[in-house]
C-alpha angles and dihedrals in degrees: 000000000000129000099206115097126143127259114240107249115262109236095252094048079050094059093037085057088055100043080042090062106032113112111241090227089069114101102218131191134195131191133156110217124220098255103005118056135233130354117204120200119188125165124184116218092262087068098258113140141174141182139209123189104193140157097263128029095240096062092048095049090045086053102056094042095054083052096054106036 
């Protein structure tokens, strides 16, 4: 039997691979809300746009950017 799974991401390693990948042409917004976490606004160049409001900001984050992508 291998040895060579791999590690769960950190969160922080978790958040980098998302700024890592963003374009630098997506306007991007981030608030936390008063009694509901965190909301996430991201909008491609071509004017699509989505938001997440989530407890952390990495889920969030990790939403928005699965729905854009």
């Amino acid at each position: 039997m291998g040895h060579n799974y791999a590690k769960p991401l950190t969160a922080e390693a978790r958040m980098e691979r998302v700024f890592s990948r963003l374009p630098s042409d997506w306007a991007v917004k981030m608030e936390r809300q008063p009694g509901t976490g965190w909301s996430v606004w991201m909008q491609r160049p071509d004017g699509t746009l989505h938001q997440e409001t989530r407890d952390t900001l990495l889920e969030a984050l990790e939403d928005v950017w699965r729905a854009l992508r």
